[in-house]
Every structure is written in C-alpha cells, then in structure tokens.
N, C-alpha and C positions, 0 to 999 in steps of 0.2 A: 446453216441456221444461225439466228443473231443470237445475240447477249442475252439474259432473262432481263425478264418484263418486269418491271419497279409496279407492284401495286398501284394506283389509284383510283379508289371506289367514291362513287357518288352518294348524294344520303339517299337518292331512290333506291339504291341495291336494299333489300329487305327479305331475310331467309322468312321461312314459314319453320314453326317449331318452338322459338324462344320465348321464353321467361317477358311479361308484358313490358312495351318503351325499353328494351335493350337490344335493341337495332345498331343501334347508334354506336354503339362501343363497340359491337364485333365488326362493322364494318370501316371504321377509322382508318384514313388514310396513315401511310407512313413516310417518312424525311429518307426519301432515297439516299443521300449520301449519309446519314446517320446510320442507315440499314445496309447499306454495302459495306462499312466498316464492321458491324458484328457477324456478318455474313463470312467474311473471307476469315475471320476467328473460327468459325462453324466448322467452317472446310476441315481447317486441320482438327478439332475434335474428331469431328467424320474422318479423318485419315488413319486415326490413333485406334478405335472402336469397331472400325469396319472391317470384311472380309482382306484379310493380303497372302503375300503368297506361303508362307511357313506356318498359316494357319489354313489354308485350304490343304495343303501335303500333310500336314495333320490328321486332321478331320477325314482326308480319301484317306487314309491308312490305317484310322483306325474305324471307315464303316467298312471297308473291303475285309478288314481283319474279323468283324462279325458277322457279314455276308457268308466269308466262309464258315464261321464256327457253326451257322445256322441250315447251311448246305449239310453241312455234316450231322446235324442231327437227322435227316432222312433221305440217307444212302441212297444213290440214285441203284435202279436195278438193271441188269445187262442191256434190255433193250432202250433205245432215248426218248422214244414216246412214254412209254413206261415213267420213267422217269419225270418226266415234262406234266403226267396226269397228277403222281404225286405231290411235286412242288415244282409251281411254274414259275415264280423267279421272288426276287428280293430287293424291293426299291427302298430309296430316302424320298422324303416329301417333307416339306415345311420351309424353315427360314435359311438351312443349307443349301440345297438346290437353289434357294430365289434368292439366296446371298445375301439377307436380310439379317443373318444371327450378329449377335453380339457376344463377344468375347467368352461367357461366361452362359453360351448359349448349348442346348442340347442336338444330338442328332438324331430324327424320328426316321425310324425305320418300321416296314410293312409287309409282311410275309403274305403271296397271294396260294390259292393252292385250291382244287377242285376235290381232294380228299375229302370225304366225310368224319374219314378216322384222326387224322389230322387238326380237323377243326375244333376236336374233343382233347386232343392230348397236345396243339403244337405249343401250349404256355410250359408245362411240364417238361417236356424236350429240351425245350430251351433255357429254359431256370438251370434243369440239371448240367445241361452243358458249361455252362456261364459259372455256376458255382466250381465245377470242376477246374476250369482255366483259374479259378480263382485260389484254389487251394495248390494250383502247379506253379512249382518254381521255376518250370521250363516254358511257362508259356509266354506266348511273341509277345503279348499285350498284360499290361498288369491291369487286372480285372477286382472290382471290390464292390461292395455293398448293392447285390445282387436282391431285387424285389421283386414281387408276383401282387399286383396292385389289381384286386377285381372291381375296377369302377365301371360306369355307362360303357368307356372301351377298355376291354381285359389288357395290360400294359406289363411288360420285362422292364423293370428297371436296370439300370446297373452305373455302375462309372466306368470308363475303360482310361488308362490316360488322365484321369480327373474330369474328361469331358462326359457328361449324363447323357446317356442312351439310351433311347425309349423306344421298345421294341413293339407291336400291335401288330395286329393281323386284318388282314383283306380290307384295308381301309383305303378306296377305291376312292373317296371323297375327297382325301388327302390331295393325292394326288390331281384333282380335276381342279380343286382349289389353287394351287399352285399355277395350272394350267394359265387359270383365268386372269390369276394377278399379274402371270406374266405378259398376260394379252395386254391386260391395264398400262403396265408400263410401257409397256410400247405406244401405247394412244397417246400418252402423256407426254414421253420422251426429255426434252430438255438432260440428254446428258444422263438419266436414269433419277430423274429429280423425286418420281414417287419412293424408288427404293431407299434410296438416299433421307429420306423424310422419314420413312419408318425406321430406319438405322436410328436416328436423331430421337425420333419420339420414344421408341421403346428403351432408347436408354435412360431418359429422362423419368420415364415410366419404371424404371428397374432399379437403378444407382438411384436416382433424389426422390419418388415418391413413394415406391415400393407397392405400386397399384396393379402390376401384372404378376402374372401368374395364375392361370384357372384353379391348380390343385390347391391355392390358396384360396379360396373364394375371391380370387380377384381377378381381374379382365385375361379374357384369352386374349391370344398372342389373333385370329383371325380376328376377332371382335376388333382387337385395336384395328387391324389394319382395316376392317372397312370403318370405322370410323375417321382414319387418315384421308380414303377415297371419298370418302363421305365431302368433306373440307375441298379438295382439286376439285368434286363434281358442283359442289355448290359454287365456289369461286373462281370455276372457269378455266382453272387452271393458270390463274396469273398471279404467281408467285416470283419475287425476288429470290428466292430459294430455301433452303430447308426450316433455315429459321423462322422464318417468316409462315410458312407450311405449321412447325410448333405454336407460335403466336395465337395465329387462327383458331388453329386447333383447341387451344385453355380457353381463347374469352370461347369462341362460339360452344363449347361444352360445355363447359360453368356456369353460360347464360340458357342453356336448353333446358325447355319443360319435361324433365324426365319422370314425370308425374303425371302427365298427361297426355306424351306419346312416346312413340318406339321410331326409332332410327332406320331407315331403307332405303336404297340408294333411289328407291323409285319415289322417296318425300318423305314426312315425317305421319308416322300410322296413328290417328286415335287411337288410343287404347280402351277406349269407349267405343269403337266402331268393334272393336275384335267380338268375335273371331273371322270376320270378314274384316281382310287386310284392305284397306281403302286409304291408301295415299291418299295426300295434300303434295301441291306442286313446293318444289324445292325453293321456290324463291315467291312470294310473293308478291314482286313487282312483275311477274313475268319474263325477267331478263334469260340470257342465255345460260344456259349449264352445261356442262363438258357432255356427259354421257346421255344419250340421247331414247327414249324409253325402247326404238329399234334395237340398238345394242344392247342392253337390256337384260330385254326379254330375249333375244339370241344368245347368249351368253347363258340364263337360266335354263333357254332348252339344251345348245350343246352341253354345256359341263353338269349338267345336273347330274345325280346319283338317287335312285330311290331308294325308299328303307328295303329292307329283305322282304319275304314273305309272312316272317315272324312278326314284324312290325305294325303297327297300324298305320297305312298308306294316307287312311283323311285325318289322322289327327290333325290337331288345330295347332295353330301358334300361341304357346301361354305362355303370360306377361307374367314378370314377375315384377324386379327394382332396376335392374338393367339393361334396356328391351333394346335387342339391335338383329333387325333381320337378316338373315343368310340372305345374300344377296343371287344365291344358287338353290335353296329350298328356303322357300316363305315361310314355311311352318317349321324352321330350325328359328330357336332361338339362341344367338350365340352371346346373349348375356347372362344367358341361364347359369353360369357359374356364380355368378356374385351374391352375397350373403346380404341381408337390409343394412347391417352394420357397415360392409363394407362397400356398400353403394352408397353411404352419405362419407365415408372417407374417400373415397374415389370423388365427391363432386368437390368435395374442400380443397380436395390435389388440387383438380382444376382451377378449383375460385383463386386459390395460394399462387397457383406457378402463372397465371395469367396474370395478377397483381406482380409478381415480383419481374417479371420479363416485360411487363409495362415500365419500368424505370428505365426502359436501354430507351423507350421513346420521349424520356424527360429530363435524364440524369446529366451533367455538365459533359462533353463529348470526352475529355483527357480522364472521364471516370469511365468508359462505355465497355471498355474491356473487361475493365476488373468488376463489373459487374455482371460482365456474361460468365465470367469466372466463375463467380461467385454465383450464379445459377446453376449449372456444371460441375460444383464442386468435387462431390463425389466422384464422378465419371473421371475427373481430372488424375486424383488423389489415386485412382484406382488400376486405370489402365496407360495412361500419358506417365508414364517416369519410364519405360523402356520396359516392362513385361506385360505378358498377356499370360493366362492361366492355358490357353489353347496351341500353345508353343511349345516344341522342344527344350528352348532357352533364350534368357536376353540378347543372347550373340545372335539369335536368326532374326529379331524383330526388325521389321522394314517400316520405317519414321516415314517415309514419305508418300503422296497421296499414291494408294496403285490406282492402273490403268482401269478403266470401264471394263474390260474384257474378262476380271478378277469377278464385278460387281454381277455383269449379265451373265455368266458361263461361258463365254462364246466362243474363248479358246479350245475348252474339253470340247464343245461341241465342234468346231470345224476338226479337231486331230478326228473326232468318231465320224465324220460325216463327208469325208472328204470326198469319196465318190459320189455326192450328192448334189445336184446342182443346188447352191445357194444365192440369196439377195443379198444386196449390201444396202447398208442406210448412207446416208451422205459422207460418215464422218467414216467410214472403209469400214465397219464394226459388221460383221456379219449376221445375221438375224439367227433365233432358235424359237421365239415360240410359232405354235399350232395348236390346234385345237383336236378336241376329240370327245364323238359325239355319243355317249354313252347312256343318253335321258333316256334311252328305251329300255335300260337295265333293269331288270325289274326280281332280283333278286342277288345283290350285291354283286359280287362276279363268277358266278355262279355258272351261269347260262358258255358256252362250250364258242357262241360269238366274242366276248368280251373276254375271255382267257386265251381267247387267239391274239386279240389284240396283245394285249399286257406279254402273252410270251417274245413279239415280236419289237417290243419297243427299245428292249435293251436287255443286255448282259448282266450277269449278278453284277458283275467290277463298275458298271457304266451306267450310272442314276442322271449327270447333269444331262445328257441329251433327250429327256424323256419327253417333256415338250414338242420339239422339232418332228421327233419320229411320230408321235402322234399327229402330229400337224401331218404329214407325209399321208400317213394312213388316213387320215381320216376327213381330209377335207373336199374327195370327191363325194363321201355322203353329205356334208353340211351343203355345198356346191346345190346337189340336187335338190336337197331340202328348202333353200332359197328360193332356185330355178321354180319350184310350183307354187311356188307365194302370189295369187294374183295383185298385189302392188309391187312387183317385183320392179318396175318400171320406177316407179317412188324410190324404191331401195339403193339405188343406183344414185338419184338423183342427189340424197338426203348425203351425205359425204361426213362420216363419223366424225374424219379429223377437221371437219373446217373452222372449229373454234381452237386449235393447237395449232404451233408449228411445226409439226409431223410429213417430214417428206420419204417416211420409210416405206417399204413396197414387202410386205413378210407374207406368208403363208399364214393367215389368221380371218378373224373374224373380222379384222378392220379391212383390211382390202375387200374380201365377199363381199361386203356390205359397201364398201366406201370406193372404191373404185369408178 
C-alpha cells in the first residue's frame, strides 16, 4: 500500500447537515507539505498517549487480577456444566481491547451469567469482594475507592493500581460494539489510521477541552467515536493522517446544524422527521462516501443487540441537544448523556479548537510546531516528560512509536490462535476481526444459543481474541444469511473496499460482502 493521500477537495464536495454557506470552510483544501510537517509532530504525540508495551502488561494484570477476584465470588460447584450455568465467563470490551484508551483511561469489564439469582445479587458480590481486597494488606492488587453506581447500567466502580475499573453486567452490546469498530478499521486500514485518529481526538477531547466523559454529562466515549467515523465516511477516507482526520472533525462539527438534525452514519436525520428516522444522503453533491448503505445495514443486522424483554422493543429514538444515532440500534441515542449546558460548551469546544488548528494553515512555517504545541498543550505537559499514570514506573516507559501489533491485538491474538488457520494483510500483520450474529437475541443473553456462543469465545484470562473467535463461530450463519439475499449477485459485485486501499482478505463482513 502507498503513502497517505494529501487531501484535495473540490468546492463541489458539499456535506448535507451544515449550518447555511459553510461548505466552504469544512471542505478547504490543505498545503500538503505545510500538513506533512504537523503530521510527523502528530506521530510522536500518538507515540507518547497511545497503547505500548508496559501499559498493556499492566492493564492484563490488573483485569486478570479482577477476573479472578470475580470468579471467586461464585464458586464454581463440583460438576463444570454446573458451574458454566452459574457464571459463564468474564470479558473486557471498550477502548482496551480496540486499543483506543488513553493513558488515564478506564478498563470496562462484563460479567455474563444465565443465573436468575445472580442477576439480583452479582453487584453486592462483587462490591463486597472488591471492598474486602481493599481493606487487606495481603492483597496482590492495591484496591481503593470501591462504588456501587445505580445508573441506566448498574456499574462496580473501583481503582485497582490507580487505573478505574468499571465492572457491569451481561452487556452484550459492549462487546458487539467493539466487534463492529474493529470491522471499521479494517475497511479503513492505512496502517490502523481510524484507531489512531480516535487516540488523537479523544485526547484533545480529555486533556484541552474536557468534553468527554458521559458520567459527566459530556460525550460518550462511542458517541465520539462514530462521530470520528462519521468524518472517514463523509470524506472518503482521504486523509493526510490523524491530524488532518481532528481538523475535519472541529470545522465540520462546529459548522453542523445540531438544532435541526441528528448524526447517522446513514446522513444526517431531521429531527423534525422523528420518530421516523429518514436520512438525507451524506453528501449532497452526490459524491462517493466510504461506507456503503450495504454495509450498513449488515453491520446493524449482524451486531445488533435487542433490548430484554423488560424493555420496550418499538420505543422510538428521542432527541434531545446532542442527537447521534447508534449506528447498531437506531432507536439508541448515544448523545443522550449530554446536558443543554453542556451541549453549547461542547459546540464552542469545536468552534475554539477548529479556530485555533486553523492557524497550522496560515501561521509563518518556522512558527508550525510550536503552534501544534501549543494546541496539545496539556496532553504534552501531562503524559510526554517520561510517565504515564498506567505504568509500573518511568524506567518501563517506551518513548518510541510501538509496532501496529501493540495497536490492533494481533500478537495476544495469534499466541491464542495459533492452531487456527489465519490471513495476513499485505504488511505480514495477521487479521483478528469477525463478526458475530446476535440480532436474533432477543432477550440479552439470555436465551441458552447465545451463552454458548459467549462461553466459547474465550477464557476468563483471554478478552483480546474475542473478535476473531467470534468471526470463527459465526460467520457460517452471516455466510447463509447473505447466501439468501436475492441481490446476492449485486452484493458481490458492489466491492465495500473500492474507494480505500484495502488489500486485506479477514473473516468479516468486508470480504462477505466485498469479495
């Protein structure tokens, strides 16, 4: 695969969604050698911020250390099916697994279990556990400020290590979420350019504007990120690289009418049309956009999750101040965190950081650094002098960029997968995502098909493979589910990747489709 693609947009490119006559500005070409110069600055922030190795040995150590603590609160009993009914295993899902956290980032862990009695008592269990290691002086992990948070999802707080560990249950969502972003990344590819971009954004979003966090009333950590996908599927995916990927991101979010629609990868939704969600096309000149409404809509059937039986299945999707559709359930709104107050400091972020990141396109060139500096401040001041809070100690920190294999998993995943025939992409990096087809769940995981899946995917010890072995398991049902598409013919034809340069060959929804 070549170099990345230096931006140049024409003034016909025109999104659908913005603020009236400001086209113009978000779509603004850029001074390629002005923009490879802030770019290879980028890199090494991204080097300093991102997943390396003494933060990944970390982070396994200390979810394996609560994997077990969690095991132990309900003793398996002599027989192992017995035990398996009980508690059927213990994943992580979120920015750990996708290698998206930043420094100062938490690890979301998910307890699945077909117990009834269990579903009533496993918060209690677990607090009591957790507090207990907290008051022992003998235990392996120093444990502190231990919560029982009853929000929309019932959550164990805790610190283990100083790193925040948020414990939930049977969130099956979690996990399909994950699935899907890693399917994303792979369409994208350039080198893992989407993961890399949300590394970039959420830091900017955390250290300089302080606009994430949901328990804050401020943006979830998925919201951001389809809002990052949101940017690659409108612009095609041609990015100079992450920064350029941030750029995008402030003007086109600071210039969108978020008064008058909601965000979806399928266009931008009148909020006057709701509660029928009726897209507007993403662009409207027409031009090309990465994901293709095929993919899609496959992507919403495979990974989807329905509510329980508890839930009401047709509720609608309501608007509130920050409307960004689940890209995996339509009627999820995943800006439903944000408060009115901090939906007009959220758009100022944008208007502010897009003004100030406009000067790297004007400022005299021997100023360009120290003004990306000085965008980065924080971020610099914070984790760039040689510690990280997710570290042993400054003696283990690794200064230099790690390898891709740190970023996608793909190490843990071939040592687990080794008797498995795997793909390789062009650059030797071996693939891990799959998919897995769960839209039929219809009462979280409940049902005695779907807790077969989940027991078989992995090991309490072993969360990064969870992807691949789903892909394994489950892509002879998606396979058939295609197979009786009467445009199955079309589907073939229609080639997901042909506006990227994606020459990878994985177990996923882009080869099904795109092959």
């Amino acid at each position: 695969m070549g170099g990345p693609e230096v931006t140049v947009q024409t003034s016909v490119f025109s999104p659908n969604g913005l603020l009236p006559n400001e086209a113009t500005s978000v779509t603004q070409a850029l001074d390629p050698e002005r923009w490879a110069i802030a770019e290879e600055r980028t890199a090494e922030l991204i080097s300093c911020i991102q997943p390396n190795q003494p933060s990944e040995e970390r982070r396994t150590a200390v979810l394996g250390y609560v994997q077990r603590l969690i095991m132990k609160c309900f003793p398996c009993q002599p027989v192992p099916d017995v035990c398996q009914i009980l508690l059927n295993d213990v994943f992580t899902f979120g920015s750990v697994p996708l290698k998206t956290y930043l420094p100062d980032g938490d690890i979301d862990i998910t307890v699945f279990t077909e117990s009834q009695d269990l579903k009533k008592t496993w918060a209690d269990e677990v607090k009591d556990i957790l507090q207990h290691e907290e008051s022992s002086e003998n235990a392996e992990f120093h444990v502190k400020e231990v919560q029982y948070i009853q929000a929309e999802v019932k959550i164990i707080k805790c610190l283990v290590e100083n790193i925040v560990v948020d414990i939930s249950f049977n969130q099956l969502g979690g996990l399909c979420t994950l699935c899907f972003l890693e399917e994303v990344d792979q369409l994208i590819s350039q080198n893992h350019l989407f993961k890399r971009s949300i590394i970039l954004i959420k830091a900017w979003c955390y250290y300089e504007s302080r606009i994430l966090g949901a328990h804050h009333g401020l943006i979830s950590t998925y919201a951001l990120e389809t809002l990052v996908l949101y940017i690659f599927h409108v612009f095609n995916n041609r990015f100079a690289g992450p920064l350029e990927v941030l750029y995008r991101f402030l003007e086109f979010f600071s210039k969108f009418d978020w008064e008058n629609f909601c965000i979806s990868l399928w266009g931008p939704v009148p909020i006057s049309s709701l509660p029928n969600v009726t897209a507007l096309s993403p662009r409207e000149d027409g031009g090309q956009i990465l994901l293709s409404r095929l993919f899609l809509d496959a992507c919403s059937s495979v990974y989807a999750v329905f509510p329980s039986q508890q839930e009401n299945q047709e509720q609608s999707f309501v608007s509130k101040y920050f409307n960004v559709i689940d890209p995996l359930r339509t009627n999820n709104n995943l800006g439903r965190s944000v408060s009115k107050g901090n939906f007009y400091r959220i758009r100022s972020a944008f208007a502010f950081g897009a003004q100030r990141l406009a000067r790297l396109l004007n400022c005299p060139k021997e100023n360009l650094l120290a003004e990306f500096n000085q965008f980065f401040m924080n971020t610099w001041d914070r984790h760039c002098k040689g510690h990280r809070p997710d570290v042993p100690s400054p003696n283990h920190i690794v200064q230099r960029p790690i390898e891709s294999n740190i970023i996608d998993g793909s190490e843990t995943f071939r040592n687990n997968s080794s008797s498995k025939k795997t793909k390789e992409d062009p650059s030797g990096h071996q693939s891990k995502v799959g998919v897995i087809h769960v839209a039929r769940v219809s009462d979280g995981v409940s049902s005695q098909h779907d807790n077969h899946i989940l027991k078989q995917m992995t090991t309490p010890g072993d969360t990064s493979a969870i992807s691949g072995n789903l892909g394994q398991m489950m892509q002879a049902s998606l396979t058939n589910s295609i197979a009786s598409d009467h445009n199955n013919q079309n589907l073939r034809s229609n080639s997901l990747n042909e506006n990227v340069h994606n020459e990878k060959k994985t177990s996923s929804i882009t080869d099904l489709l795109g092959e």
